[in-house]
Each structure stands twice: as structure tokens, then as C-alpha cells.
C-alpha positions as CSV (number, residue, x, y, z in Angstrom):
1,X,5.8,-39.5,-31.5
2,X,7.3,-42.2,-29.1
3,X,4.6,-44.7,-28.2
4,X,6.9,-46.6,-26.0
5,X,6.1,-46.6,-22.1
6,X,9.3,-46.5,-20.1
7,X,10.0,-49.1,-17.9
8,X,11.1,-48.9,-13.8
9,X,12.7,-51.5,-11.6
10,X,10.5,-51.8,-8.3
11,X,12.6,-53.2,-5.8
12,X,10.4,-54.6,-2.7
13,X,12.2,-54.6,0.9
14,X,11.2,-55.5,4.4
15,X,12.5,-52.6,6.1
16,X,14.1,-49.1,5.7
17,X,16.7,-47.9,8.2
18,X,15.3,-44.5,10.1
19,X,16.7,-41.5,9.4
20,X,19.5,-40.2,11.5
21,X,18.3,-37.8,14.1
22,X,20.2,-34.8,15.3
23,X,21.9,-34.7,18.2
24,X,23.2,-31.5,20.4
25,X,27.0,-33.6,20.8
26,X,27.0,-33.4,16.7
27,X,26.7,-29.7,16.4
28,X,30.6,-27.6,16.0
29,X,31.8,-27.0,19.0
30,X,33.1,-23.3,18.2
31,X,29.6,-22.2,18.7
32,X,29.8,-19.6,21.6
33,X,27.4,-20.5,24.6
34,X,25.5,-18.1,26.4
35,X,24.9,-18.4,29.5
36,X,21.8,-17.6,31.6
37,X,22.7,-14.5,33.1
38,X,24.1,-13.3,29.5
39,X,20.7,-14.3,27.6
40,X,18.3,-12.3,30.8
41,X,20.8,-9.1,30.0
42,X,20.1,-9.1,26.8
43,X,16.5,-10.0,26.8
44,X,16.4,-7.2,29.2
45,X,18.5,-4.4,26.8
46,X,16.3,-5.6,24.1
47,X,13.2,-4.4,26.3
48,X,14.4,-1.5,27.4
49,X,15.1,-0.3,24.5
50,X,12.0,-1.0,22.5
51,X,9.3,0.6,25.7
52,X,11.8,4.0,25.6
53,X,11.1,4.2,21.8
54,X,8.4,6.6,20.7
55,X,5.9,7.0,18.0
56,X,7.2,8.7,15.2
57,X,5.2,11.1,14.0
58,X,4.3,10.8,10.3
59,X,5.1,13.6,8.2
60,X,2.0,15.6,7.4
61,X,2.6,15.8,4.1
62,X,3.6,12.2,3.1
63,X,0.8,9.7,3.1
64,X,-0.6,8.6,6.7
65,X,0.4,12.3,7.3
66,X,-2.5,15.0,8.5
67,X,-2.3,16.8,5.3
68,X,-2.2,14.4,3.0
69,X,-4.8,12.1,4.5
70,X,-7.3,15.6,4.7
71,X,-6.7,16.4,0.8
72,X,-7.8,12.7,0.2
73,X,-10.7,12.9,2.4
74,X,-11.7,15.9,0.8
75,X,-11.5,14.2,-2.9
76,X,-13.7,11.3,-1.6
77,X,-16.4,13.7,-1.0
78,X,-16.7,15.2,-4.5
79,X,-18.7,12.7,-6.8
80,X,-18.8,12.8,-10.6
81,X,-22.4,13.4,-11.3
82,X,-22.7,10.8,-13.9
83,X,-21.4,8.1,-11.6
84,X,-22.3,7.6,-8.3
85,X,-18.7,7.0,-7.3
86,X,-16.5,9.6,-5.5
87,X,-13.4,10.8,-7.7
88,X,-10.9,9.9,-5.4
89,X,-11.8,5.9,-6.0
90,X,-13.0,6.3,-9.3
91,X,-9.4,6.7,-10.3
92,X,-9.6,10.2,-11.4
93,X,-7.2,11.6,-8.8
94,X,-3.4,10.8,-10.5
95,X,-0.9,12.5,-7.5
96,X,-1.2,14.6,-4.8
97,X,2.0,15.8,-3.9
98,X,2.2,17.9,-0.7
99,X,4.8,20.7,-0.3
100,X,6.9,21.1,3.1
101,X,4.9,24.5,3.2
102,X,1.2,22.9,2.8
103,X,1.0,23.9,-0.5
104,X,-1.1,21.2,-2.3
105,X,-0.9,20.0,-6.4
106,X,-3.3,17.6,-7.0
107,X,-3.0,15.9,-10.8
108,X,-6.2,14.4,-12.4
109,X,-8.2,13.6,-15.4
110,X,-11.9,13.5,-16.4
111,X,-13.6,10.2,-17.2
112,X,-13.7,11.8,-21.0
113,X,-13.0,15.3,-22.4
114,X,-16.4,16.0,-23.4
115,X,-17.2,15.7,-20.0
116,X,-20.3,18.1,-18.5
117,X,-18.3,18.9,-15.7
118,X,-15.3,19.9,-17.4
119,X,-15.0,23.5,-16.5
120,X,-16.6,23.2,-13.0
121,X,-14.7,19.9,-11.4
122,X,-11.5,21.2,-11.2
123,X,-12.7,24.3,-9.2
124,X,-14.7,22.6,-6.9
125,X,-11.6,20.1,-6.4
126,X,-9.4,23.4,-5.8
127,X,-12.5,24.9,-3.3
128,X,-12.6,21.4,-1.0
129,X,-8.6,20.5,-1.0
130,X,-8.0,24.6,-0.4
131,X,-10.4,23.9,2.7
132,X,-8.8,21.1,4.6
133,X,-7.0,22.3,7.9
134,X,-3.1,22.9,6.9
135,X,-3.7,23.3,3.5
136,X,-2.1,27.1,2.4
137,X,-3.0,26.6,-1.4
138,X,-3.9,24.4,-3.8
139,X,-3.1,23.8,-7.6
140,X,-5.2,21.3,-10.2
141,X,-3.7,19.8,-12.8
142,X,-5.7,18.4,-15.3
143,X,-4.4,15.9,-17.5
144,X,-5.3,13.7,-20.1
145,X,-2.1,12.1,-20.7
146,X,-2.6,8.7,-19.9
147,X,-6.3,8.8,-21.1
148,X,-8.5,7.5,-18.2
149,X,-9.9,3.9,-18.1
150,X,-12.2,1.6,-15.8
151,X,-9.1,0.2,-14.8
152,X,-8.0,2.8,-12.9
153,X,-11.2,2.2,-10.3
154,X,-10.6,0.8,-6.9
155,X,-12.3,-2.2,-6.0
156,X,-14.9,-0.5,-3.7
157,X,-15.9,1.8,-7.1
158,X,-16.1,-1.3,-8.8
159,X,-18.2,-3.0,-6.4
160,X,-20.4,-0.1,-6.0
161,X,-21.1,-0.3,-9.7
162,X,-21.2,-4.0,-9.8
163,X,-18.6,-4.8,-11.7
164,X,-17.5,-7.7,-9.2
């Protein structure tokens, strides 16, 4: 290893010239200028056009949608009964996909297989999503393929637990 310390020139000086400042008579001269009345028109077209849009209305089967934000209401009511934690944010819920027709799949896993409520989740889940307004039927899916882990909580399931 190099022990040596390298060595720099300091140069003292009185003063340093300023900067050159920027100056409108510097810029190209091809640049187009608007005038007044030009930029009011199109400040004015730009108005006009954004108070005539409307609200689009969210598909109710995408997320935001009525649908899909009802099916996920409905899985944050059902709570595993060994954690205090709704299923939804416990990160048992995988997908729910939303047909054009309302019909709901909803793919999810249980915290183990041995779980206690193994038989008995997945029918309540069909019973709550089957009763959200819109919803014409409902499949579960239950997966264990990838395995569930803590890190699939959300923060507020974490908190809840305190584990932050």
C-alpha cells in the first residue's frame, strides 16, 4: 500500500470574474413569439377543454371499481381466528379477478395447511364475496403455491401485531 499523500498546487487570487448572466438578446432568434392575444387563446382553449371533461367512471370490476372495491371490503371483514388480523391484510388474499359479468375468483392461501379453519375459510370467503351488491358468483381458489409467509402482511397487520 501507497503511503504517499498527494500533493496540490493552491493558487491564491484577489478576485474571480462573475459569471456571465443570461441575457434575453443572447437567446436564437428563430424562436417563435407569441403574442398576447395568441397566449389568452390558448390559455382559454386549454380551459375550456379541461371544465367540459368528465369523470370517468372506473370500471366496476378493475380496482377503484364498485365491484372490486366490495369483494375487498368483504375479505377485510373475515378474520383468521388465530390472529386477530383480517385476511385481506394478513396477505392471505393472492388475486381477485373480476369478470365483465360480476362473476368473482378470488385466489388465496392459509397461513399453514394444518390450519383449524381449513375446510370452513374458504366457504365463508365464498358466502361474504357471493354477498356484495353486483356480485353474480363467486369461486375460491386455494393455493399453496407460493407457501405463505409474514412477509406477505401489510403494514397495518404488522402494526397491529407489533411487529413495527
Amino acid at each position: 500500500m501507497n503511503d504517499e499523500k498527494p500533493t496540490f498546487a493552491v493558487e491564491q487570487v484577489e478576485s474571480a470574474p462573475p459569471p456571465q448572466r443570461a441575457r434575453v438578446e443572447d437567446a436564437p432568434v428563430e424562436m417563435a413569439v407569441e403574442t398576447v392575444t395568441e397566449k389568452l387563446e390558448r390559455k382559454r382553449d386549454y380551459l375550456e377543454g379541461f371544465l367540459a371533461e368528465k369523470p370517468r367512471d372506473a370500471d366496476p370490476a378493475e380496482p377503484g371499481g364498485a365491484v372490486y372495491e366490495g369483494v375487498v371490503a368483504a375479505l377485510k371483514e373475515i378474520f383468521d381466528p388465530e390472529i386477530p388480523v383480517n385476511i385481506y391484510d394478513l396477505g392471505l388474499i393472492y388475486g381477485v379477478d373480476v369478470s365483465p359479468e360480476a362473476s368473482v375468483a378470488v385466489t388465496m392461501t392459509l397461513t399453514t395447511p394444518h390450519c383449524p379453519v381449513a375446510e370452513s375459510m374458504p366457504g365463508e370467503v365464498e358466502l361474504r364475496v357471493s354477498a356484495v351488491p353486483g356480485v353474480r358468483d363467486c369461486e375460491v381458489n386455494l393455493v399453496w403455491d407460493p407457501p405463505w409467509d409474514m412477509a406477505k402482511m401489510s403494514d397495518e397487520a404488522k402494526l397491529e401485531l407489533g411487529m413495527l
